[in-house]
N, C-alpha and C positions, 0 to 999 in steps of 0.2 A: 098340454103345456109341458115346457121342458126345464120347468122352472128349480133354479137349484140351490137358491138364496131368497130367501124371506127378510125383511124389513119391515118393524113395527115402529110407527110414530110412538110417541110417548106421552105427550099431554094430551089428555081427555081420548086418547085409546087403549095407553096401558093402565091409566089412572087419572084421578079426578084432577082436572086443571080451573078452567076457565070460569067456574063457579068461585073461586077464591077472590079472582080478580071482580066476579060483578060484585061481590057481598061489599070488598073492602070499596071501588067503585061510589057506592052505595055508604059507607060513611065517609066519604071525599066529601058529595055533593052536602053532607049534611053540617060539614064544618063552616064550609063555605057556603051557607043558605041566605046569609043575610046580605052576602054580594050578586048570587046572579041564581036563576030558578034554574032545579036538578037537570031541566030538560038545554038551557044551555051551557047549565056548564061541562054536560058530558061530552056535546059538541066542540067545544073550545079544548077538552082535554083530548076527544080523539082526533082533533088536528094537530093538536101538538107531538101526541104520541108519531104519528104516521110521518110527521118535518124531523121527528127526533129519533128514527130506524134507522139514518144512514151514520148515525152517530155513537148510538146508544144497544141496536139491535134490538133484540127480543127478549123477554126475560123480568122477570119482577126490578131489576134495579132500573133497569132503563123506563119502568111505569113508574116507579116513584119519582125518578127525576123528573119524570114529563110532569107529574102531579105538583110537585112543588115547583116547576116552571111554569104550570096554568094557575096555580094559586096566587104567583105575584102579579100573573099579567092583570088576571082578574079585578085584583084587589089594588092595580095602579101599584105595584111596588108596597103598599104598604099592611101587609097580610100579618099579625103578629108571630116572633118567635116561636110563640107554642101552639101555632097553629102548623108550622111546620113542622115542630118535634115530634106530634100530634102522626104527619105525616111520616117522617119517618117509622113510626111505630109500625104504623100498616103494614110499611114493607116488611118490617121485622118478622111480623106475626104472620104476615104472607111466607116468607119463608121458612119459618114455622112448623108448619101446619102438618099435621100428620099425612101419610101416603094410604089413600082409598084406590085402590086396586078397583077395577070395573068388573062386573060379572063375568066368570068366564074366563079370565086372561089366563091367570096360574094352570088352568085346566086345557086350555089350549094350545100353552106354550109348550106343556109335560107332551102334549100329543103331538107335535110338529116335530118335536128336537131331534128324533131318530131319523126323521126323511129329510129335513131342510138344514143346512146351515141359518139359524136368525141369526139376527143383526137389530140393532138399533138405530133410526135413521131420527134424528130430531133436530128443530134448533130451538136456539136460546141461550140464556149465562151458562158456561159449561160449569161453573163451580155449584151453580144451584140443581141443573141437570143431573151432574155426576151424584148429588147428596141427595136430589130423588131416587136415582136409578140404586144407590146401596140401601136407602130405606126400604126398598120397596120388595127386595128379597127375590129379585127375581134378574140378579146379575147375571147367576150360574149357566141362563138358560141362553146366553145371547157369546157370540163369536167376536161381534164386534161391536163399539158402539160409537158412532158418528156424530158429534152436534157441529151443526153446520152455521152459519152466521144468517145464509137465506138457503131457501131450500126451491135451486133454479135448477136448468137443465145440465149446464156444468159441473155443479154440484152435485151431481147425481152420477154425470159420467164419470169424475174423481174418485167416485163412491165403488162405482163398477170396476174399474179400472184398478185400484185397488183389492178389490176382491177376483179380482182375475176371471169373468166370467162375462157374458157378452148381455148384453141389455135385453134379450128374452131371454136369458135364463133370471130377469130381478124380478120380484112381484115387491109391492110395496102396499103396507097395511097402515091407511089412517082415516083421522075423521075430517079430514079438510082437503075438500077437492083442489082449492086452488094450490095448495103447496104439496100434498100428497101425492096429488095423484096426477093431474095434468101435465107436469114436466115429467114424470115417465114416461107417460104416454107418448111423450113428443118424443122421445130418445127411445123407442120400442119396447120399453116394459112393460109387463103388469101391474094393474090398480085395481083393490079391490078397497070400496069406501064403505066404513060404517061412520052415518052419521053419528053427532052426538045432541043432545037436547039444546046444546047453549053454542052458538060460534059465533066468535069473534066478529064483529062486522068485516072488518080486512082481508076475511080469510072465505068471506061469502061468492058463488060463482049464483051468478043469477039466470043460467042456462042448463038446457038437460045434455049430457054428452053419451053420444052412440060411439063404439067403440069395441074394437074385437077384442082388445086385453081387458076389457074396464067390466066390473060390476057393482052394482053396490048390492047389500042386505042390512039387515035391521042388528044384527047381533054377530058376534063373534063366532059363535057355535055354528052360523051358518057357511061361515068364510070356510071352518073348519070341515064341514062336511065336505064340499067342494075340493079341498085339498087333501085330505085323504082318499077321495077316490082312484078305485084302480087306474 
């Protein structure tokens, strides 16, 4: 590979994401239990989330709005005040929440930065992005950092094009195939995927993909070996 630009996702690759959202998730369903059982109202909320991307995007404020947008449909309009205060809190605490680093990253990042230009490639609210990315102590190590609103093939090339280098010289490092890795692939990058424990339904690919740029492995340190070799 002639790869000369590195790209690490950020939620649930540089650090704990998607765990926050099932917990809080998980006391939604519990406010609203006496309107509809956990198993629909998660349904009702991740359809409202997915009507409410072209609007809202990605990001903790765009799920609480979807949140108190499925609490009134649920509830006919008539959900009390403090069950919405209730929810705004969530998001509150959601954003919050202290930055858990994933095994591995700090120590991978120290071992890439003399060979690769990184970059940060993510989307979601840039304000809550940007207050992860300074919590999280590990600004120093990245060139650039990119939040994107979706993460298509345009956006990728915007991405390249900017960094002045041709789309096999990009590898891109995350835990979701459908927005990581597969629109590189289509525009000639490299994809290497480490799964994570918990994703997103939206961001699930329900096929295996063969592919000369693409691999996945279980951990970081794997990705790492692979790129350090001669």
């Amino acid at each position: 590979m002639s790869i000369k630009v590195i790209a690490f996702d950020a939620d649930d690759t540089l650090w704990v994401n998607e765990p926050y959202f099932r917990a809080t998730e998980e006391k939604f369903y519990t406010l609203l239990t006496e309107y509809l059982s956990p198993h629909n109202l998660e349904r009702e909320l991740f359809k409202t989330e997915i009507d409410n991307l072209q609007w809202y995007g990605y990001g903790v404020k765009g799920f609480v709005l979807s949140m108190i947008e499925t609490a009134l449909h649920v509830t006919d309009q008539t959900v009390p005040a403090v069950v919405i205060e209730k929810i705004i809190r969530l998001g509150k605490d959601m954003l919050n929440q202290p930055i858990e680093l994933l095994d591995g990253i700090p120590q991978a990042l120290e071992a890439l930065k003399d060979k690769y230009r990184l970059v940060v490639a993510t989307k979601g609210d840039l304000l809550d992005q940007e207050r992860k990315l300074r919590k999280s102590g590990l600004s120093n190590y990245f060139h650039h950092i990119e939040v994107m609103s979706e993460k298509d093939e345009e956006n990728y090339r915007k991405l390249i094009r900017h960094l002045d280098i041709n789309p096999a010289e990009f590898l891109m490092i995350g835990n979701s195939l459908k927005s990581d890795i597969l629109p590189v692939l289509r525009i000639g990058g490299h994809g290497i995927h480490i799964p994570y424990h918990i994703t997103w339904q939206h961001e699930v690919v329900e096929y295996a993909i063969e592919h000369d740029n693409f691999r996945s492995v279980t951990h970081v340190s794997e990705a790492l070996e692979h790129l350090l070799m001669d």
